[in-house]
N, CA, C and O atoms as CSV, one atom per row, in Angstrom:
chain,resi,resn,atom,element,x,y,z
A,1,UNK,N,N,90.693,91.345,92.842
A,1,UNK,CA,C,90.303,91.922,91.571
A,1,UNK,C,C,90.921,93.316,91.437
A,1,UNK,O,O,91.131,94.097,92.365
A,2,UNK,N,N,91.150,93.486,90.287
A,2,UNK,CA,C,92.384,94.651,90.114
A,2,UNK,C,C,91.277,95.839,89.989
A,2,UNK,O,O,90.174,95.394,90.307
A,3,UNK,N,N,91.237,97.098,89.653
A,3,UNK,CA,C,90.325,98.092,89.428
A,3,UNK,C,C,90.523,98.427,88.211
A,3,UNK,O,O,91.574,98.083,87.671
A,4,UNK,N,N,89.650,99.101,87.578
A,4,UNK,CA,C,89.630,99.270,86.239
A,4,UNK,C,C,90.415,100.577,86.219
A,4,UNK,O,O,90.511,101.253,87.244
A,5,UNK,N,N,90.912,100.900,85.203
A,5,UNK,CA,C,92.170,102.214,85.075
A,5,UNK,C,C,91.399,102.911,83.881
A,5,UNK,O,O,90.318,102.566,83.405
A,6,UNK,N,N,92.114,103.853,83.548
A,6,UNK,CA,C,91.774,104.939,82.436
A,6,UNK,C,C,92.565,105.837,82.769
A,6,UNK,O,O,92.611,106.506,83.802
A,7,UNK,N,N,93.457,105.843,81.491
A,7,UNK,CA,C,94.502,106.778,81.256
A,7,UNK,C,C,94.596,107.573,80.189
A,7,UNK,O,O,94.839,107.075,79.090
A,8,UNK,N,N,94.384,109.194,80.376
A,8,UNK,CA,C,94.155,110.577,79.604
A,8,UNK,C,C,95.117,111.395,79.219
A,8,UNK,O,O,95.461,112.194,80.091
A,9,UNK,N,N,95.691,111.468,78.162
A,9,UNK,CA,C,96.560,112.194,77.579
A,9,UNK,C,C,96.338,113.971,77.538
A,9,UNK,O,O,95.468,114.687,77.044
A,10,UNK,N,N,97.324,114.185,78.153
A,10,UNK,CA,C,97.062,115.816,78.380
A,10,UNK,C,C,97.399,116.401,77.361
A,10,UNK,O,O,97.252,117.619,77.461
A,11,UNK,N,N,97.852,116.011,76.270
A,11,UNK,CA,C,97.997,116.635,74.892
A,11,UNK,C,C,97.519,115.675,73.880
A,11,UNK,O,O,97.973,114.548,73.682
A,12,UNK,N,N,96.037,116.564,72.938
A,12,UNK,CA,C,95.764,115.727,71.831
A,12,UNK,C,C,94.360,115.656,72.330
A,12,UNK,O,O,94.077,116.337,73.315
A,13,UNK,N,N,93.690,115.112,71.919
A,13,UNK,CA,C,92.515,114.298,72.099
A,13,UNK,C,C,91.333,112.914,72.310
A,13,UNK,O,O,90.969,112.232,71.352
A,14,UNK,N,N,91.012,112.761,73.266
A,14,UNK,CA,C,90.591,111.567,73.704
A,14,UNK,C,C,89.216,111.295,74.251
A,14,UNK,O,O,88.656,111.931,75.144
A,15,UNK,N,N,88.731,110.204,73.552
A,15,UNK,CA,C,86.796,109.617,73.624
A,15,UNK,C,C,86.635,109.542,75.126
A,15,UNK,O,O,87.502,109.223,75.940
A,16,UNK,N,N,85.384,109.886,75.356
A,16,UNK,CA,C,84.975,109.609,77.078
A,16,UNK,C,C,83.564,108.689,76.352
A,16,UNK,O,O,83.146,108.637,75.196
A,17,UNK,N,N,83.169,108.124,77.458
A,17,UNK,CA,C,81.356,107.712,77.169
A,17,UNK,C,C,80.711,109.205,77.305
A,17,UNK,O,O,81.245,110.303,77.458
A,18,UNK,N,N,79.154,108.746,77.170
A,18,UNK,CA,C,78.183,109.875,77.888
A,18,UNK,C,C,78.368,109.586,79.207
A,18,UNK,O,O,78.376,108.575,79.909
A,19,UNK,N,N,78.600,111.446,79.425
A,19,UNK,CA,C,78.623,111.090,81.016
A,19,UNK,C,C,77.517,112.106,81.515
A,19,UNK,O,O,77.726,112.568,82.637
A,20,UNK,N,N,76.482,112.486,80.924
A,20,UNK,CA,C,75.702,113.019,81.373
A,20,UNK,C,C,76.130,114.947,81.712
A,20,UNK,O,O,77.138,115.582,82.020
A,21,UNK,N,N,74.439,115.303,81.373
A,21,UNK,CA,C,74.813,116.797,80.880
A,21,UNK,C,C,75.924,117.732,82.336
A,21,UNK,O,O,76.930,118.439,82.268
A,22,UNK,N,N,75.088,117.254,83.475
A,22,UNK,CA,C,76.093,118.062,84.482
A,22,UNK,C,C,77.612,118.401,84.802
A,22,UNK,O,O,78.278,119.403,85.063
A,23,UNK,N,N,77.836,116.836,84.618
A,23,UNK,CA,C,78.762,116.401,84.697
A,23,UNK,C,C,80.055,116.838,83.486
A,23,UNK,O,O,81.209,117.227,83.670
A,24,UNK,N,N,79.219,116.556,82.120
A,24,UNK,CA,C,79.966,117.548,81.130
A,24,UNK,C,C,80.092,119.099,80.889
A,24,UNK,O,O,80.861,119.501,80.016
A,25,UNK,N,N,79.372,119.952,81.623
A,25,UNK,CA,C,78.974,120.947,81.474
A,25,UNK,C,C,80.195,120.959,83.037
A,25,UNK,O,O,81.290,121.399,82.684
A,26,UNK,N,N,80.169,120.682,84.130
A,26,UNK,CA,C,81.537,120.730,85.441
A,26,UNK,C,C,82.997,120.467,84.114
A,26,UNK,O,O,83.845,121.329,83.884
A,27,UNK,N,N,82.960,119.633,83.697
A,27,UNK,CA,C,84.405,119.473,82.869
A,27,UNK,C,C,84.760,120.502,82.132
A,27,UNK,O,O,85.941,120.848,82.082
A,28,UNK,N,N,83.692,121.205,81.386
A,28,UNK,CA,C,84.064,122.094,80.316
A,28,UNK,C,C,84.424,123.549,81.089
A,28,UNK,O,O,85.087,124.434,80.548
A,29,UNK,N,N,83.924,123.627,82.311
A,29,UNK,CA,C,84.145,124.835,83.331
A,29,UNK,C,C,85.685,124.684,83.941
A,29,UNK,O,O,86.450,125.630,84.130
A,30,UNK,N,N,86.003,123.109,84.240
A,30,UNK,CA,C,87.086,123.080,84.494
A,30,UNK,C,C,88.129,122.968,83.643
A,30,UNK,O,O,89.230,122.568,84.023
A,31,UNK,N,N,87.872,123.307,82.434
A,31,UNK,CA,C,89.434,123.284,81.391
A,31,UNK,C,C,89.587,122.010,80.583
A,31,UNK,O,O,90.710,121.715,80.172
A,32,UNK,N,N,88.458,121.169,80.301
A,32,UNK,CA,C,88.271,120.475,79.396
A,32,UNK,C,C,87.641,121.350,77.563
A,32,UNK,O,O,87.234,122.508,77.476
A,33,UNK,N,N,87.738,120.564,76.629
A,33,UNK,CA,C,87.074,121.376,75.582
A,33,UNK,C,C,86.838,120.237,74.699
A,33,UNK,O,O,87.825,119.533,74.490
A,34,UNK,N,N,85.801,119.925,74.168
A,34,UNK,CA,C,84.755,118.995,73.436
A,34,UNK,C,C,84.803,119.833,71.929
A,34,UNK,O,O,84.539,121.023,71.755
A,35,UNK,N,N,85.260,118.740,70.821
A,35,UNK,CA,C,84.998,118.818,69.372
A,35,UNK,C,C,84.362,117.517,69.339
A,35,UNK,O,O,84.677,116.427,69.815
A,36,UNK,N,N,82.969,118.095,68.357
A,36,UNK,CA,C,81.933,116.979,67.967
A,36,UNK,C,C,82.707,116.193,66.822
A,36,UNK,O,O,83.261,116.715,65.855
A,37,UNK,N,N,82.620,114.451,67.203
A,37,UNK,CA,C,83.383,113.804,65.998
A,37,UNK,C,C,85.091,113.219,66.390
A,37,UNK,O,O,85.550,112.125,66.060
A,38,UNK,N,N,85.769,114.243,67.128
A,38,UNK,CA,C,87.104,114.862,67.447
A,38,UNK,C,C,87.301,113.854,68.823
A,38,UNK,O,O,87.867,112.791,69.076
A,39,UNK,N,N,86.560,114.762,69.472
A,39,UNK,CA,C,86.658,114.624,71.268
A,39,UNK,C,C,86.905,115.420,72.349
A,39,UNK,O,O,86.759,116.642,72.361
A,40,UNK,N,N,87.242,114.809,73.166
A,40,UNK,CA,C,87.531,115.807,74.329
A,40,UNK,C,C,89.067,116.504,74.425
A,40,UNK,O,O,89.716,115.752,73.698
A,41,UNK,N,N,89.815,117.326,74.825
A,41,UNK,CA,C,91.033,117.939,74.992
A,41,UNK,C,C,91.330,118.138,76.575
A,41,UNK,O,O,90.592,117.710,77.462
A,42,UNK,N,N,92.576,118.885,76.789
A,42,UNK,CA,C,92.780,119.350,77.958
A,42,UNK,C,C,93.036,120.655,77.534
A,42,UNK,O,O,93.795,120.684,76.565
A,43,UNK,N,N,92.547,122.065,78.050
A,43,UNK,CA,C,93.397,123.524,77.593
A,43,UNK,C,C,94.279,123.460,78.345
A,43,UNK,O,O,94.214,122.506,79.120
A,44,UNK,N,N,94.892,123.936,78.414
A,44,UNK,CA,C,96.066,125.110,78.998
A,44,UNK,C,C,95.222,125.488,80.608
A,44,UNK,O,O,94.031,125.763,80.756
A,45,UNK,N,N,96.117,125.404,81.495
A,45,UNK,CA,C,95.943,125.666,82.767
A,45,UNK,C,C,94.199,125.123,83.688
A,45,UNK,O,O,93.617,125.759,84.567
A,46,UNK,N,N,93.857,124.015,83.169
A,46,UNK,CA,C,92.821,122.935,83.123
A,46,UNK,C,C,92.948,122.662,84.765
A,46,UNK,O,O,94.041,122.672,85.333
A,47,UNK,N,N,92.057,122.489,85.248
A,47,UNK,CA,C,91.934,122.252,86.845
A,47,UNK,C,C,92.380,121.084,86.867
A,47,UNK,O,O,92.037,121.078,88.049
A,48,UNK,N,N,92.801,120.105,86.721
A,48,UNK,CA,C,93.127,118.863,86.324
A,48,UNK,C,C,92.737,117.802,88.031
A,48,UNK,O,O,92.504,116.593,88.058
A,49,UNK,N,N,92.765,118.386,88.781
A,49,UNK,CA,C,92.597,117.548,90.049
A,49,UNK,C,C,90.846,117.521,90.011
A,49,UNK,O,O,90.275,116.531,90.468
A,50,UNK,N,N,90.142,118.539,89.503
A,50,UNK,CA,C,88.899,118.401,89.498
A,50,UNK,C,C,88.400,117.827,88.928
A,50,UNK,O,O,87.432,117.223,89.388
A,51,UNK,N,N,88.826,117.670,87.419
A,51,UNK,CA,C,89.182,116.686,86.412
A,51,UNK,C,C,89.319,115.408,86.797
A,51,UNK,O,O,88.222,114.899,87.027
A,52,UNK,N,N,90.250,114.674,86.962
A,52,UNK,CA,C,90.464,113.606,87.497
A,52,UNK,C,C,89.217,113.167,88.680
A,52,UNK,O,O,88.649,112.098,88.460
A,53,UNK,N,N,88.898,113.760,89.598
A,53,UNK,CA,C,87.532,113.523,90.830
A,53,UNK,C,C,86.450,113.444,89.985
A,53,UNK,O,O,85.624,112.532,90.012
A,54,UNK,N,N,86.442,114.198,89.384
A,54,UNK,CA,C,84.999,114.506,88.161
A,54,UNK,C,C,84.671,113.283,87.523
A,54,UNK,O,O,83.577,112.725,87.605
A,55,UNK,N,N,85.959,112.765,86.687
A,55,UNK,CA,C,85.765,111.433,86.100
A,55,UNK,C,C,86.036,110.141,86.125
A,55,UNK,O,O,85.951,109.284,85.245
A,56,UNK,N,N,86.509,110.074,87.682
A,56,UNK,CA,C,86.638,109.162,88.426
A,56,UNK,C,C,84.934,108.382,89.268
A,56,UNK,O,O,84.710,107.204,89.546
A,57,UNK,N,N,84.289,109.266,89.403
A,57,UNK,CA,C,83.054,109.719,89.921
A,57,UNK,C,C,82.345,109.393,88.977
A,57,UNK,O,O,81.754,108.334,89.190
A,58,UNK,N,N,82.066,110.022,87.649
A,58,UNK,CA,C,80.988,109.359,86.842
A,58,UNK,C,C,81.870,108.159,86.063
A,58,UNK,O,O,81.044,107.353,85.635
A,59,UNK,N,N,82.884,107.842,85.804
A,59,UNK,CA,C,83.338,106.634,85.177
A,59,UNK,C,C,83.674,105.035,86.231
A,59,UNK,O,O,83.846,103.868,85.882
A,60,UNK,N,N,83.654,105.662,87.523
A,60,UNK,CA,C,83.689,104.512,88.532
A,60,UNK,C,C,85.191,103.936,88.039
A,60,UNK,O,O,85.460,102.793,88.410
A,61,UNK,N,N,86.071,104.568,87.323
A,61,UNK,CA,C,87.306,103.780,87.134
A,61,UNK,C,C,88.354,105.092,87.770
A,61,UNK,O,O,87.979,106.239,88.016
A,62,UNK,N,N,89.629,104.584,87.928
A,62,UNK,CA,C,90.740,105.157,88.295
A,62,UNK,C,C,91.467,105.868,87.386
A,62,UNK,O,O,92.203,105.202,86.659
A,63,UNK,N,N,91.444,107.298,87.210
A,63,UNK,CA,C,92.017,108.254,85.982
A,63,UNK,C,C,93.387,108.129,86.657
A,63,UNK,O,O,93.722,108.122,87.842
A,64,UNK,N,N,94.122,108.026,85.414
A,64,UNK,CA,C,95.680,108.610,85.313
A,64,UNK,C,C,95.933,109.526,84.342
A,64,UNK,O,O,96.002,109.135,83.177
A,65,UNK,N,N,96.136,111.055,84.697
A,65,UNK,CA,C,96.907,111.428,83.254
A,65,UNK,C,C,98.146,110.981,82.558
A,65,UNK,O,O,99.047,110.281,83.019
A,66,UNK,N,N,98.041,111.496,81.387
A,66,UNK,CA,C,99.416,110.383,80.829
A,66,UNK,C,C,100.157,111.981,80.244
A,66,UNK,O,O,99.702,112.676,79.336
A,67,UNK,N,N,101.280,112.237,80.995
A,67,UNK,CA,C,101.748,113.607,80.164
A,67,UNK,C,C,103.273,113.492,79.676
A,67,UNK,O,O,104.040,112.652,80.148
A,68,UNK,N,N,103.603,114.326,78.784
A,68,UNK,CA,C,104.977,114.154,77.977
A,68,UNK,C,C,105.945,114.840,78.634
A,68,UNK,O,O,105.793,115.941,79.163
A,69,UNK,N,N,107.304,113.959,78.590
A,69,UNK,CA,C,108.231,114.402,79.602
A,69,UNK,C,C,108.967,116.163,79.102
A,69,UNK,O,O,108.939,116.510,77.922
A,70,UNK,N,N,109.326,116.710,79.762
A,70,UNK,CA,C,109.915,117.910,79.988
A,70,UNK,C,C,110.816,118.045,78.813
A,70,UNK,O,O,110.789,118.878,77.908
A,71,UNK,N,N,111.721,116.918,79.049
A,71,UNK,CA,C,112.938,116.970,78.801
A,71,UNK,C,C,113.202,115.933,76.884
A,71,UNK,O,O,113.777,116.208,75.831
A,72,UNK,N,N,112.299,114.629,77.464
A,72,UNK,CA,C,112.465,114.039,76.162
A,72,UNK,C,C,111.469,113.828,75.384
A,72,UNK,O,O,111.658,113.340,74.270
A,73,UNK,N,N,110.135,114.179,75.862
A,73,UNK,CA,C,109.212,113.467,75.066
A,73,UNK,C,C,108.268,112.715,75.013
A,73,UNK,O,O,107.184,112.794,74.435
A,74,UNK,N,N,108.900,111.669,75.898
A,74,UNK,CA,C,108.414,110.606,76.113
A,74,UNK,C,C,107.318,111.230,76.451
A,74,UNK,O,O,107.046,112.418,76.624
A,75,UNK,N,N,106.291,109.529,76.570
A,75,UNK,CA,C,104.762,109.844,77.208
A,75,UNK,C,C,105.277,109.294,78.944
A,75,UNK,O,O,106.020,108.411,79.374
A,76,UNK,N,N,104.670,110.049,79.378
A,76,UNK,CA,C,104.944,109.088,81.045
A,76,UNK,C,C,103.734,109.265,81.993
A,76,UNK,O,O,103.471,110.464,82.091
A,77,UNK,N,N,103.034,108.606,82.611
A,77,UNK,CA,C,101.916,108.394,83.204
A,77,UNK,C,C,102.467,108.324,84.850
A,77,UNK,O,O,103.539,107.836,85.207
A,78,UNK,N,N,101.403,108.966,85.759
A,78,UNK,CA,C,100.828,109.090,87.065
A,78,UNK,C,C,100.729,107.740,87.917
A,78,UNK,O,O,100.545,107.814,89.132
A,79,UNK,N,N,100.863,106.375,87.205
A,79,UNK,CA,C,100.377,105.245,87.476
A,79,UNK,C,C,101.350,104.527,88.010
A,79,UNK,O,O,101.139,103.696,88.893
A,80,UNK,N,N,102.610,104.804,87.480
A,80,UNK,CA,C,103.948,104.350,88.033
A,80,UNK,C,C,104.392,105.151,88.437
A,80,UNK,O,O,105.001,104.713,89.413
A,81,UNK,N,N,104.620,106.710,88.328
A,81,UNK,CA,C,105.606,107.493,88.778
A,81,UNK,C,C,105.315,106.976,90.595
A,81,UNK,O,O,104.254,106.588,91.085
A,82,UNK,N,N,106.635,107.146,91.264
A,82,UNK,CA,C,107.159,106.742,92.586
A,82,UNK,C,C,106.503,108.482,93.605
A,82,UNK,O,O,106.471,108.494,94.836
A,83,UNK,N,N,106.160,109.466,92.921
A,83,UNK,CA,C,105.485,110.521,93.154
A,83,UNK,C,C,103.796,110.724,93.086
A,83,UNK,O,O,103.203,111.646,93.646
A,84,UNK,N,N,103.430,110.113,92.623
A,84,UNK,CA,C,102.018,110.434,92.422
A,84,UNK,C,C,101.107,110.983,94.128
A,84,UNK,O,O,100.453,111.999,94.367
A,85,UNK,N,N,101.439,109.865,94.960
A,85,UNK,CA,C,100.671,110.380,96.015
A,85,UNK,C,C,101.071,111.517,96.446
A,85,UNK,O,O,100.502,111.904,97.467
A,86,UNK,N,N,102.006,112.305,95.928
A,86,UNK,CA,C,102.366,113.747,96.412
A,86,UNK,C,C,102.461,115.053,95.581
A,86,UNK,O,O,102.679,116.194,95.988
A,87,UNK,N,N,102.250,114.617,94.333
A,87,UNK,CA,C,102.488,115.386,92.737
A,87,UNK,C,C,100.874,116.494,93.089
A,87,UNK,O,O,99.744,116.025,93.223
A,88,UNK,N,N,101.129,117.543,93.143
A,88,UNK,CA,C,100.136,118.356,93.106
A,88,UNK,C,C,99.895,118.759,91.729
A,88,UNK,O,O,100.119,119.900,91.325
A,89,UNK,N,N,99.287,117.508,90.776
A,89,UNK,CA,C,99.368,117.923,88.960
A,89,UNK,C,C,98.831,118.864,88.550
A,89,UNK,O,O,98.924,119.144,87.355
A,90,UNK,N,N,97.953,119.798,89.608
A,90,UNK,CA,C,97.071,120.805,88.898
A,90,UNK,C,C,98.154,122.071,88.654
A,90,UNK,O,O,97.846,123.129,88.106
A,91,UNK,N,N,99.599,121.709,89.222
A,91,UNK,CA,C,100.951,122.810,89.000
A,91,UNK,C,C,101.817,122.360,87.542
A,91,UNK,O,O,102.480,123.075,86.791
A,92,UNK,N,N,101.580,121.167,87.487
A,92,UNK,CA,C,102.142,120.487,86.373
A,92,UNK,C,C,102.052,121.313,84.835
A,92,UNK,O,O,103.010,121.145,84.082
A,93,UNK,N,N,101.305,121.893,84.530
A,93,UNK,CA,C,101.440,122.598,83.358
A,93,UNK,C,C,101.238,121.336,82.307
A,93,UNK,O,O,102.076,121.291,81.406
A,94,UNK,N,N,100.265,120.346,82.315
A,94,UNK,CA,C,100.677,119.622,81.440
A,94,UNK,C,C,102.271,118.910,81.430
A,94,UNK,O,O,102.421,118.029,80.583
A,95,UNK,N,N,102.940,119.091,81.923
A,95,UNK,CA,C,104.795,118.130,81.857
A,95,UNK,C,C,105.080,118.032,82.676
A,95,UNK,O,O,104.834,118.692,83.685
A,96,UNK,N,N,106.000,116.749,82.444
A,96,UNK,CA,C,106.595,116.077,83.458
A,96,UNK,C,C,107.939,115.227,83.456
A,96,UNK,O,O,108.392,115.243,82.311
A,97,UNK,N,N,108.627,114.596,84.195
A,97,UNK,CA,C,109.830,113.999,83.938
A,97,UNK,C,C,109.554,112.182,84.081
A,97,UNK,O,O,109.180,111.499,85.035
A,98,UNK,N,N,109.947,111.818,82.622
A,98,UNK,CA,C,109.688,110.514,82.500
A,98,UNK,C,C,111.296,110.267,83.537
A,98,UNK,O,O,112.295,110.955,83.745
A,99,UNK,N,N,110.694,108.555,84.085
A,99,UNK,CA,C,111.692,107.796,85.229
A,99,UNK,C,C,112.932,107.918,84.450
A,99,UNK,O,O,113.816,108.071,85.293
A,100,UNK,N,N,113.596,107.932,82.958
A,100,UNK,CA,C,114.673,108.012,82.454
A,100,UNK,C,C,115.104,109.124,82.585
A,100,UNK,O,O,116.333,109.051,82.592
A,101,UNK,N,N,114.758,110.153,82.696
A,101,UNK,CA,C,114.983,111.481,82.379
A,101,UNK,C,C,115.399,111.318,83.884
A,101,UNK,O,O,116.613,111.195,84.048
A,102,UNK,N,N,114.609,111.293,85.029
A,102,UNK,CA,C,114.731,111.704,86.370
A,102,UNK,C,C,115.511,110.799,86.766
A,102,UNK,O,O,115.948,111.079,87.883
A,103,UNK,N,N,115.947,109.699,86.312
A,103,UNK,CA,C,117.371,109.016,87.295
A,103,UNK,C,C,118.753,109.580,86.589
A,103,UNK,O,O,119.782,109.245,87.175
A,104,UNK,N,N,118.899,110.324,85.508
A,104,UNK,CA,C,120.083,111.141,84.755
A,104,UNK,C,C,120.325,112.638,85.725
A,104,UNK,O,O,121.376,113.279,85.757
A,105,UNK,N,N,118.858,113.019,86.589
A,105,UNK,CA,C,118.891,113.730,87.239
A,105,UNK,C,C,120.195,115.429,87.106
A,105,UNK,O,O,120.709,116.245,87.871
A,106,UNK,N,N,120.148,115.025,85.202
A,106,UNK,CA,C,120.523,116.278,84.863
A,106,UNK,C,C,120.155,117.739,84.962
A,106,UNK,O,O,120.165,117.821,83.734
A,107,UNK,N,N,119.915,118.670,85.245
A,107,UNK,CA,C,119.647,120.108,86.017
A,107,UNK,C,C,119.805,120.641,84.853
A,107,UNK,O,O,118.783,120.895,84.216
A,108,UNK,N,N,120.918,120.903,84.357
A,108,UNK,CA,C,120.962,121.426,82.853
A,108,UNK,C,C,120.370,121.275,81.927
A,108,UNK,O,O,120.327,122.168,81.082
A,109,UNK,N,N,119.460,119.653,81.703
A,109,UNK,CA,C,118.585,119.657,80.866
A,109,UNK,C,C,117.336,120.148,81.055
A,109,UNK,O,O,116.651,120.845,80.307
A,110,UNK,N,N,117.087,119.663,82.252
A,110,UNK,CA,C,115.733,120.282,83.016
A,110,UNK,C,C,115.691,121.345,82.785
A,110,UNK,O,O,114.599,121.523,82.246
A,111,UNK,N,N,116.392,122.562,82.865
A,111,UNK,CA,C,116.346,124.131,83.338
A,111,UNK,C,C,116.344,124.472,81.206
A,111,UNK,O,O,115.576,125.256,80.648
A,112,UNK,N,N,117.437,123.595,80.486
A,112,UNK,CA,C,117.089,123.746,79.303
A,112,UNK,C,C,115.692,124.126,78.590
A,112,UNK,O,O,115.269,125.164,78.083
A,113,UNK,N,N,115.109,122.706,78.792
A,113,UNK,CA,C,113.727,121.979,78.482
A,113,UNK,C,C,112.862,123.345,79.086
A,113,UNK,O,O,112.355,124.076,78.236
A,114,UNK,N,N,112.716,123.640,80.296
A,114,UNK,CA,C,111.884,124.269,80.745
A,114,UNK,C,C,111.831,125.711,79.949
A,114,UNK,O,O,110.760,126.095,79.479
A,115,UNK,N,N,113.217,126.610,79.800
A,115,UNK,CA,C,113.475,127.241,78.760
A,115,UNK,C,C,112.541,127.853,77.590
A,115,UNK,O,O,111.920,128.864,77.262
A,116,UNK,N,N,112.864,126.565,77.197
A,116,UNK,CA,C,112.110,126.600,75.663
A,116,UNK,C,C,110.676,126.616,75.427
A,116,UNK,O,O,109.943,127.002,74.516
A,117,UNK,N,N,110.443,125.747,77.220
A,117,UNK,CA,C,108.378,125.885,76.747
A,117,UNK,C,C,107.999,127.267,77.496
A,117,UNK,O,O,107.032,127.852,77.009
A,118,UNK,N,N,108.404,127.659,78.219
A,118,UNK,CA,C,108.349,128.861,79.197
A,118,UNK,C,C,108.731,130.106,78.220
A,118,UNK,O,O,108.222,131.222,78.314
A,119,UNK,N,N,109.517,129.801,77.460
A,119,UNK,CA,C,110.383,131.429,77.294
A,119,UNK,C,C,110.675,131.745,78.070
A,119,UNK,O,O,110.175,132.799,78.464
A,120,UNK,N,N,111.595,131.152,78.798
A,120,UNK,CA,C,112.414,132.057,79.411
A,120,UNK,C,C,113.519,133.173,78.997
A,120,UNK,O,O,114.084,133.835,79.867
C-alpha cells in the first residue's frame, strides 16, 4: 500500500483540514500565515523543515513542497527530485531547479535567474 502524499506550494495559497489549535498556532510561529476564506501561505524565510514535521505529524500523510524553478518557472516538487534526501530546503528560499533546467546544467542561467530575485 502506497502512503498517502500531500503536496504544498511555496508560492500562493493552499487549504489544510483542522488541525487543531496547537498545532496551528506552531505553524504560524514557524512562517506559515492563515487568511480566513483564502488559506494558508508560506512567508518569506518560513522554517519549512518544521513545517513539513509539523504537518506530517498532524496530517499522518507525507508533505512535499512543490516550489518554482530558479531559472524557468516551472513548478517542480521534492517527490522526484534525485536530491531530496539531502536538500536542506529550509536554505531553499522558496526555489529551485526543475530536472530540465538541471540536466542543461547552464551556470549562466543559474547565476542570471538568481540575479534578478536576489538583486544582485
Amino acid at each position: 500500500m502506497e502512503e498517502e502524499v500531500i503536496k504544498i506550494k511555496t508560492k500562493g495559497y493552499f487549504k489544510l483540514p483542522s488541525l487543531g489549535k496547537k498545532t496551528f498556532s506552531d505553524l504560524m510561529r514557524a512562517g506559515l500565515s492563515y487568511t480566513s476564506g483564502v488559506g494558508f501561505s508560506i512567508r518569506p524565510g518560513a522554517d519549512l523543515e518544521f513545517v513539513k514535521k509539523a504537518l506530517e505529524k498532524a496530517l499522518k500523510k507525507k508533505v512535499f513542497f512543490v516550489f518554482n524553478c530558479v531559472i524557468c518557472g516551472k513548478e517542480t516538487d521534492c517527490s522526484t527530485c534525485m536530491f531530496s534526501d539531502v536538500c536542506p530546503i529550509e536554505t531553499t528560499d522558496n526555489y529551485c531547479l526543475c530536472d530540465e533546467c538541471f540536466s542543461k546544467r547552464n551556470l549562466n542561467d543559474y547565476f542570471n535567474a538568481t540575479k534578478k530575485i536576489f538583486s544582485v
